[in-house]
N, CA, C and O of each residue as an XYZ file, in Angstrom:
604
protein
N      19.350      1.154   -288.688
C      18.979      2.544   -288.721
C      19.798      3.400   -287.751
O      19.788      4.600   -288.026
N      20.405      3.090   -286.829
C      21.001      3.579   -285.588
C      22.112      4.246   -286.131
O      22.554      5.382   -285.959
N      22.650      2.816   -287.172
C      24.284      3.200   -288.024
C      23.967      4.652   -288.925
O      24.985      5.210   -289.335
N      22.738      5.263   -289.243
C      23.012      5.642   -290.271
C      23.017      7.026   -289.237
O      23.878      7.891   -289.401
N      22.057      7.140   -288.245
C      22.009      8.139   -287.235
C      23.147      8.365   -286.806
O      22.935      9.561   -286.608
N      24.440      8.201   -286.412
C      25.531      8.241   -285.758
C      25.910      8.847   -287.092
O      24.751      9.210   -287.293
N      26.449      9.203   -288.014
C      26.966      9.818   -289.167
C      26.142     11.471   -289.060
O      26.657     12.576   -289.230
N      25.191     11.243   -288.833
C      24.572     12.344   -289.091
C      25.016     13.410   -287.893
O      25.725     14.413   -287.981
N      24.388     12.868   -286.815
C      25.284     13.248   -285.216
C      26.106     13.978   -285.740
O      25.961     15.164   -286.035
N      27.222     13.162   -285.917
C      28.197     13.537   -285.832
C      28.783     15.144   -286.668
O      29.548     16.079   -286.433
N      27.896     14.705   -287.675
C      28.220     15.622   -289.144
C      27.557     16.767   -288.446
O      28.185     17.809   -288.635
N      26.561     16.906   -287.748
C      25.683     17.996   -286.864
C      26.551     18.792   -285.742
O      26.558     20.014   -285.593
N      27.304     17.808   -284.963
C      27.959     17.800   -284.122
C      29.262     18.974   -284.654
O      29.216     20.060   -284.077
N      30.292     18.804   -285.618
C      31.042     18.633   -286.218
C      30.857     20.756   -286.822
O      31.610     21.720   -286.676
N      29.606     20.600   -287.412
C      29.012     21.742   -287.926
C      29.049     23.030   -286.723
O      29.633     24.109   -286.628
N      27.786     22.011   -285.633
C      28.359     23.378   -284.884
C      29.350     23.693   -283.700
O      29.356     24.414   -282.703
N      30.098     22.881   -284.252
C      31.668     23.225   -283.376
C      32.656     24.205   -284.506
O      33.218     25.221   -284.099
N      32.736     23.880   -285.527
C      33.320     24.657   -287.018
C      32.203     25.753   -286.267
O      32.597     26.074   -285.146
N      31.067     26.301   -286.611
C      30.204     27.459   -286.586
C      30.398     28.407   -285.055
O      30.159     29.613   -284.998
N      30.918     27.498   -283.774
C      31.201     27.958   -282.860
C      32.819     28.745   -282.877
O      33.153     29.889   -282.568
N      33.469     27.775   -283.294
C      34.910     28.343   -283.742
C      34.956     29.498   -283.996
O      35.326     30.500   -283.384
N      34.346     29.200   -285.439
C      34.155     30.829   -286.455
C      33.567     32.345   -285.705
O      34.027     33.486   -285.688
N      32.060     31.581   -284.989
C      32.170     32.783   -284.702
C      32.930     33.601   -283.382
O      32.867     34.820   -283.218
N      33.852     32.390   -282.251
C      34.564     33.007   -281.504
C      35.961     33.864   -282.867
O      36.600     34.914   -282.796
N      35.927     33.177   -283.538
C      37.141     33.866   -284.091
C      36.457     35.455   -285.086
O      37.004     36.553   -284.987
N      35.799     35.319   -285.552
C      34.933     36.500   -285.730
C      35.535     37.430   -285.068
O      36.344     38.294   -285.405
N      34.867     37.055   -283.722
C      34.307     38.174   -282.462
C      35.234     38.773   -282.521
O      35.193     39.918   -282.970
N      36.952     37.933   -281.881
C      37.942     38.181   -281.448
C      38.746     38.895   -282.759
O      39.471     39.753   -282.256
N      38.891     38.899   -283.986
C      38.847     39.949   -284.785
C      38.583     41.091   -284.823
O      39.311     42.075   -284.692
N      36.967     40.956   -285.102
C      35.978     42.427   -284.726
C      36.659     43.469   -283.650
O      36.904     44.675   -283.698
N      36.821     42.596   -282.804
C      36.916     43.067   -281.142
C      38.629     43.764   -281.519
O      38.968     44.931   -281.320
N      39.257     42.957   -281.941
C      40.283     43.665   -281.796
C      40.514     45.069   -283.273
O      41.260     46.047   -283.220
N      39.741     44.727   -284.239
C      39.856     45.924   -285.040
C      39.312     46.947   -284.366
O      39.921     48.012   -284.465
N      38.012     46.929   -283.483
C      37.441     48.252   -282.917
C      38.185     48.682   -281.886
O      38.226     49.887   -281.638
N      38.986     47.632   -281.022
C      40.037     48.377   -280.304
C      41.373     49.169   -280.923
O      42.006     50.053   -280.345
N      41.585     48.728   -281.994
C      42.336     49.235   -282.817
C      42.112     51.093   -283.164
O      42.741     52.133   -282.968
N      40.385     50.521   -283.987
C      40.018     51.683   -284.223
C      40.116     52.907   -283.020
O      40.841     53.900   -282.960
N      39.222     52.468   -282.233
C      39.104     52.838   -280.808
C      40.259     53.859   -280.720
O      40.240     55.052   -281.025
N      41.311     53.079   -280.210
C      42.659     53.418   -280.169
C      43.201     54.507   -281.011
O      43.790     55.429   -280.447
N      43.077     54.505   -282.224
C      43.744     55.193   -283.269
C      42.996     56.559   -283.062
O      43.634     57.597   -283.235
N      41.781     56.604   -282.730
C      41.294     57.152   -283.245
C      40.890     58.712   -281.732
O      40.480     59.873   -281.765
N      41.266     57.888   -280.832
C      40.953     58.469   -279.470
C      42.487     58.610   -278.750
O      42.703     59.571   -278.012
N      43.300     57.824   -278.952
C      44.815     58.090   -278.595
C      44.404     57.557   -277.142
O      43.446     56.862   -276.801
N      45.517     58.153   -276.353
C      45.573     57.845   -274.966
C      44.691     58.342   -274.088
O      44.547     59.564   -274.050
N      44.210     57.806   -273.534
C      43.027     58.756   -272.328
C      43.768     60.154   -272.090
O      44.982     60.355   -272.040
N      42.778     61.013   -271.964
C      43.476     61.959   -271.523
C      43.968     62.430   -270.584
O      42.979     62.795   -269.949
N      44.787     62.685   -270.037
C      46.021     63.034   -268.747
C      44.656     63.821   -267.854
O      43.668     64.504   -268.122
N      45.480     63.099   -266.388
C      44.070     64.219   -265.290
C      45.338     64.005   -264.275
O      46.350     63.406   -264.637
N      45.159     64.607   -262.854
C      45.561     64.848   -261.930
C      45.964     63.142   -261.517
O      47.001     62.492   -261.390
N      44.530     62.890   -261.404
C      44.808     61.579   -260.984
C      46.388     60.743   -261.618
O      47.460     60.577   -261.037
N      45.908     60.310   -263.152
C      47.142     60.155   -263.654
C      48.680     60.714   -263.740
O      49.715     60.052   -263.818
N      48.569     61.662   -263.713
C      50.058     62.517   -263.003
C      50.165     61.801   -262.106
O      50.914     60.862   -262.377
N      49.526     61.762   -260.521
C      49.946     61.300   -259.327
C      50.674     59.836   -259.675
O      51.769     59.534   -259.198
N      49.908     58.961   -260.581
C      49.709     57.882   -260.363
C      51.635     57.542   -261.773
O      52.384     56.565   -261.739
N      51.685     58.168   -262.248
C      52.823     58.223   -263.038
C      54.059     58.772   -262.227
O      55.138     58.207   -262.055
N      53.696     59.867   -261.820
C      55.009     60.345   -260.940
C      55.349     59.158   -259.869
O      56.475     58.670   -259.772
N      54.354     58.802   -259.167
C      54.439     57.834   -257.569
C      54.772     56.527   -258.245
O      55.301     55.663   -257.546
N      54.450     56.187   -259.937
C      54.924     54.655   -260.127
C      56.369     54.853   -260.573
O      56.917     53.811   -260.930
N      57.044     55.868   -260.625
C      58.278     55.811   -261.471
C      59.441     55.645   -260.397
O      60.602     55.829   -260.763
N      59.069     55.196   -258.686
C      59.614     55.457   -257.733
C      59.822     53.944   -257.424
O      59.107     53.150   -258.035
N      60.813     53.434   -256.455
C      60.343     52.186   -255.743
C      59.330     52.005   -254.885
O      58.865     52.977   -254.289
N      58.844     50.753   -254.696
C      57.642     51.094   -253.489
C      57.490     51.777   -252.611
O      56.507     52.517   -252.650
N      58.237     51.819   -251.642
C      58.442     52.739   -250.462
C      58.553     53.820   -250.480
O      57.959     54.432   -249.593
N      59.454     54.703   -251.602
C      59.598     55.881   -251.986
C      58.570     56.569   -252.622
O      58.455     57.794   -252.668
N      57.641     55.536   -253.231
C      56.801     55.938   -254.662
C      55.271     56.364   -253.276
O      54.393     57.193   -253.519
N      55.354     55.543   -251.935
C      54.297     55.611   -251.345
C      54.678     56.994   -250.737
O      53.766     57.820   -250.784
N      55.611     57.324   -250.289
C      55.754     58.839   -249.671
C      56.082     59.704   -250.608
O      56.688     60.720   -250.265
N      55.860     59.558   -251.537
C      56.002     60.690   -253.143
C      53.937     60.941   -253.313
O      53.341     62.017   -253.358
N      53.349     59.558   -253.367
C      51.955     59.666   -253.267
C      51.582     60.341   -252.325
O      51.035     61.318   -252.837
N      51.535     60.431   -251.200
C      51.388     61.085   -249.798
C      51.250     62.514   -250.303
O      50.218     63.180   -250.381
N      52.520     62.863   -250.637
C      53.181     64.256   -250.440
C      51.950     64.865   -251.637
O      50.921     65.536   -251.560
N      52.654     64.265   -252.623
C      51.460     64.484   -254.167
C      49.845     64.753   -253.696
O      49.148     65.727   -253.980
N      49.551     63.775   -253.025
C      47.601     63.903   -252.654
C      47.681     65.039   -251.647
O      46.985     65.993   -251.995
N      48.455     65.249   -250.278
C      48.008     66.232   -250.272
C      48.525     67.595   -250.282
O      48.769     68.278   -249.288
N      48.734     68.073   -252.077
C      48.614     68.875   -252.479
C      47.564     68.917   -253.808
O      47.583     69.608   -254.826
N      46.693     67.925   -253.362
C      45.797     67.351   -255.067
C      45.122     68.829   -255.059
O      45.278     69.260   -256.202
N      44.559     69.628   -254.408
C      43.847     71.099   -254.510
C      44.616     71.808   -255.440
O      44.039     72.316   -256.401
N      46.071     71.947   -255.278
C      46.934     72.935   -255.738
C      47.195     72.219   -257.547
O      46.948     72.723   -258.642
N      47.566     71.374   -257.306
C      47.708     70.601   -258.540
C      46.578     70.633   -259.319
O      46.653     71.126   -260.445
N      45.626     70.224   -258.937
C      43.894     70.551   -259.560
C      44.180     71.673   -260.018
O      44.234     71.995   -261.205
N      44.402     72.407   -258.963
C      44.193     74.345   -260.157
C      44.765     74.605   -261.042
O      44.220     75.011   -262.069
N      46.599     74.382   -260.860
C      47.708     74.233   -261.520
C      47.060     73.607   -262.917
O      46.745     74.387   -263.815
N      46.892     72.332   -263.056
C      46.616     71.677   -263.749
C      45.474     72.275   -264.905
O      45.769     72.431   -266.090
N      44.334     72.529   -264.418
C      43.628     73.675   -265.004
C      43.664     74.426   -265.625
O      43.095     74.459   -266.716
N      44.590     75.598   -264.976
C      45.056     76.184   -265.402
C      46.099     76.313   -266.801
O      46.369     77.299   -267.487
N      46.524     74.965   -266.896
C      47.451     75.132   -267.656
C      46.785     74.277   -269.100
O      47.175     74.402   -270.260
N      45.866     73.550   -268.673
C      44.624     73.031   -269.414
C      44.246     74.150   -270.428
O      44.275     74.006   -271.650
N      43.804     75.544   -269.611
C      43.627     76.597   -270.174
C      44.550     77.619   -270.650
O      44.072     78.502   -271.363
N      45.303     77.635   -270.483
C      46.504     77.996   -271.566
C      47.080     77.464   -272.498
O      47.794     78.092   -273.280
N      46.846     76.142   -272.567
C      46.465     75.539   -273.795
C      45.523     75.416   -274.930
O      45.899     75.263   -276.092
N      44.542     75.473   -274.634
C      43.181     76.042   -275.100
C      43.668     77.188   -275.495
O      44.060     76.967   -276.641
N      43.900     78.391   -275.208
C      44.503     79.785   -275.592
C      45.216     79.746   -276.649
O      45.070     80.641   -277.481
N      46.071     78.791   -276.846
C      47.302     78.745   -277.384
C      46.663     78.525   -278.733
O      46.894     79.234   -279.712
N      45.623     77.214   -278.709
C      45.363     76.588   -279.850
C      44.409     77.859   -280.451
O      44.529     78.272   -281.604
N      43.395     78.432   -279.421
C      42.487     79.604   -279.970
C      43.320     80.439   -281.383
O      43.291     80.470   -282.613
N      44.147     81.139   -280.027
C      45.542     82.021   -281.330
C      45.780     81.353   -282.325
O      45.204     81.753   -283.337
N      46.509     80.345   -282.455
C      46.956     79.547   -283.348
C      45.543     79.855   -284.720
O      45.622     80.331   -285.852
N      44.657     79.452   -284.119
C      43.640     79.364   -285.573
C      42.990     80.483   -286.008
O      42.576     80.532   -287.166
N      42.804     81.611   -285.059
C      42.730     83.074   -285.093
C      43.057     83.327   -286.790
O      44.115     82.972   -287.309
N      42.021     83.959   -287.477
C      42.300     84.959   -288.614
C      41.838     86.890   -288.319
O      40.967     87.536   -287.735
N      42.542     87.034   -288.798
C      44.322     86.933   -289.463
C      45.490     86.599   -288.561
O      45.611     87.216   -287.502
N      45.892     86.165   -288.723
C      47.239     85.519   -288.394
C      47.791     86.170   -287.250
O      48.632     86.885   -287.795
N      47.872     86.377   -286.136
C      48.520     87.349   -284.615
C      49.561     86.856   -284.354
O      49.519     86.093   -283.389
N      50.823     87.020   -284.987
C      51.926     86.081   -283.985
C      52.189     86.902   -282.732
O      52.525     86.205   -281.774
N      52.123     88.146   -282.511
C      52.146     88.244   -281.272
C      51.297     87.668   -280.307
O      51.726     87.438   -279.176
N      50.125     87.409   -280.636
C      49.119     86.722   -279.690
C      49.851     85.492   -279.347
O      50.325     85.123   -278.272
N      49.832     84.928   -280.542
C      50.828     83.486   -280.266
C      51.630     83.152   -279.870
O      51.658     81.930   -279.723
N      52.595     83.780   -279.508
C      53.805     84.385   -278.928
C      53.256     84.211   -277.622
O      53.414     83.197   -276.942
N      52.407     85.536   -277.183
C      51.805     85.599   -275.484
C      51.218     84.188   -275.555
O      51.600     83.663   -274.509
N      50.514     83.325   -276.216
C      49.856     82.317   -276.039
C      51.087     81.488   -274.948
O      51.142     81.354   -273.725
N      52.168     80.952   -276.318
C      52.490     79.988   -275.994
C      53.503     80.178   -274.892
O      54.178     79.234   -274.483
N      53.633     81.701   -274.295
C      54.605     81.973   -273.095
C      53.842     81.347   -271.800
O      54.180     80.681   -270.822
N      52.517     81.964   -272.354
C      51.536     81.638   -270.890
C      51.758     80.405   -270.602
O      52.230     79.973   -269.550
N      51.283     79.568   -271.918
C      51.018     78.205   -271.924
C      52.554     77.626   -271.273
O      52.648     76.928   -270.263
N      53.337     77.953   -271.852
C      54.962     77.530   -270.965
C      54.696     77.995   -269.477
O      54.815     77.157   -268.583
N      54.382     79.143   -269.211
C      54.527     79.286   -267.752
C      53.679     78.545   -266.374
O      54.005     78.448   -265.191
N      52.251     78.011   -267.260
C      51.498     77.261   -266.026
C      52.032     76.012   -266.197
O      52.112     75.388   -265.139
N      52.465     75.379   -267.267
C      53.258     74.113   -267.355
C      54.354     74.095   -266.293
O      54.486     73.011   -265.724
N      54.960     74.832   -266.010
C      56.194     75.191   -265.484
C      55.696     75.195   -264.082
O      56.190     74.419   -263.264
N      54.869     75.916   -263.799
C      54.318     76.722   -262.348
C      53.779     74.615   -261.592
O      54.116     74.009   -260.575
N      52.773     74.202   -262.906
C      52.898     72.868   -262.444
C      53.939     71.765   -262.720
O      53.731     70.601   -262.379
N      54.578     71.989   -263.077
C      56.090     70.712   -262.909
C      56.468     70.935   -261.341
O      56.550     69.960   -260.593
N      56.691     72.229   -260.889
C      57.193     72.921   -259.787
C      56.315     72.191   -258.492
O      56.904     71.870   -257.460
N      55.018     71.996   -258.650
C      54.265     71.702   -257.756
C      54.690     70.307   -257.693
O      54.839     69.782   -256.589
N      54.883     69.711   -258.680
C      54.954     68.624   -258.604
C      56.332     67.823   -257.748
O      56.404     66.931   -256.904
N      57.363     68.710   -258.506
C      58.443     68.884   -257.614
C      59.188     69.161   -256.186
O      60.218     68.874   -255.575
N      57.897     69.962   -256.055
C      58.524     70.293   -254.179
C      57.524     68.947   -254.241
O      58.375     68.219   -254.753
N      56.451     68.140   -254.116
C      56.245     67.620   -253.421
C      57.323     66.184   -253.318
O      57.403     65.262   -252.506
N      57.988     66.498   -254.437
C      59.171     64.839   -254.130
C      59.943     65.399   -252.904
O      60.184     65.009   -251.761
N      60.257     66.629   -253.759
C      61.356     67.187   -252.317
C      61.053     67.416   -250.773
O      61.883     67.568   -249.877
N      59.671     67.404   -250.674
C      59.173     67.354   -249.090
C      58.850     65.687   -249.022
O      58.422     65.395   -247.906
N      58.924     64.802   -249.717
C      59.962     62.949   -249.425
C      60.375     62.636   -248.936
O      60.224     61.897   -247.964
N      61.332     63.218   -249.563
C      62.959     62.989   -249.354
C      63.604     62.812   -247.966
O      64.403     61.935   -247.638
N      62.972     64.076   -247.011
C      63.627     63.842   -245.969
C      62.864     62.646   -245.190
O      63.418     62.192   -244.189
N      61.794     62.189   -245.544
C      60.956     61.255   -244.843
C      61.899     59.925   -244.812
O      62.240     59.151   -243.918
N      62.112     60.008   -245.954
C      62.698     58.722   -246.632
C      64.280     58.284   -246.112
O      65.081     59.199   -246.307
N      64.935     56.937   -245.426
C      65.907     56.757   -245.152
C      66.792     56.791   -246.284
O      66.346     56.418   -247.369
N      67.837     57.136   -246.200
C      68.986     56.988   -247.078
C      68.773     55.841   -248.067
O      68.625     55.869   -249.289
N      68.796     54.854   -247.223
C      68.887     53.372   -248.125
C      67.507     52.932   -249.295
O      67.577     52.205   -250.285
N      66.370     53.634   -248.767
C      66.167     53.774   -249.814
C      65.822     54.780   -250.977
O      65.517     54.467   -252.128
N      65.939     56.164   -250.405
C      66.772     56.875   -251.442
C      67.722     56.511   -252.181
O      67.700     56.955   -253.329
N      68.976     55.501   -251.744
C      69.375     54.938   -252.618
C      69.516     53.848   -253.951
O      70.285     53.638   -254.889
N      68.485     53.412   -253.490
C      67.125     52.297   -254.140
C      66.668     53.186   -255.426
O      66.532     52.634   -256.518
N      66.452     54.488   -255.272
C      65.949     54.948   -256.688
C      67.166     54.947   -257.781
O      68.357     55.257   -257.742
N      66.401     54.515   -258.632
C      67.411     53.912   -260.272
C      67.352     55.154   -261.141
O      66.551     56.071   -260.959
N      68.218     55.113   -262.050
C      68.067     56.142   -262.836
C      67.395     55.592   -263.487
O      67.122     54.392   -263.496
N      66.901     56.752   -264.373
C      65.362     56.738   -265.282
C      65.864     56.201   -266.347
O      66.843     55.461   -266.449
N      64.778     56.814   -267.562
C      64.763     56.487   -268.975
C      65.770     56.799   -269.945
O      66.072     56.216   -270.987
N      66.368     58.135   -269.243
C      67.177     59.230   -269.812
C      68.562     58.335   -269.871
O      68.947     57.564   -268.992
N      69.299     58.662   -271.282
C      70.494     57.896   -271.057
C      71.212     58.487   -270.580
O      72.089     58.189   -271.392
N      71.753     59.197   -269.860
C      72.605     60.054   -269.200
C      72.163     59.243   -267.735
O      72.653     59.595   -266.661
């Protein structure tokens, strides 16, 4: 009787290892279509201050990228507004845009505004590399690589 028990075991055994499989492989499907979805459907988080800092200060070498962070945080107030601001001239832009009847002059002023706080914040962003720079020794100022840009 023992012999016939060991077949069965096994066949039990056997079942829910196949049933464990399946449903890790399930999951890991599921899981990745809703990240998919997720993804598709939500795009990239949306850009904040934080992330600026954290993009501008990683595109640096270490050392450089830490006195680019410095400079960047503290101006996070100015950048906050900047940023905002230009948040909301975007918003504007899109308002006009869907506006009936049709304003291209509005749209026009929209998308100047919207260019100009973009601009007003690149700038912020900019002096703060340039108040770096002098922190920073030569050598590794020279350490920074050129970018993405093929030029």
């Amino acid at each position: 009787m023992s012999m016939r028990r060991r077949p069965h075991g096994l066949v039990y055994a056997l079942l829910a290892v196949s049933l464990a499989v399946n449903l890790i492989g399930a999951g890991y499907f599921l899981g990745a279509g809703f990240a998919d979805y997720r993804s598709a459907r939500h795009g990239k988080p949306p850009r904040t201050v934080e992330s600026t800092i954290d993009y501008v200060a990683g595109r640096y070498p270490a050392p450089v990228a830490a006195k680019v962070r410095a400079k960047l945080e503290a101006k996070r107030p100015e950048l906050s507004t900047a940023f905002d601001e230009m948040r909301l001239a975007r918003r504007e832009t899109r308002k006009a845009i869907k506006q009936q009847p049709l304003d291209k002059a509005r749209i026009e002023a929209a998308f100047a505004a919207s260019r100009d706080k973009a601009v007003a914040f690149q700038q912020l962003i900019q002096s703060a590399i340039i108040e770096a720079l002098p922190d920073l020794p030569e050598s590794e100022r020279n350490a920074i690589e050129k970018d993405d840009d093929p030029d």
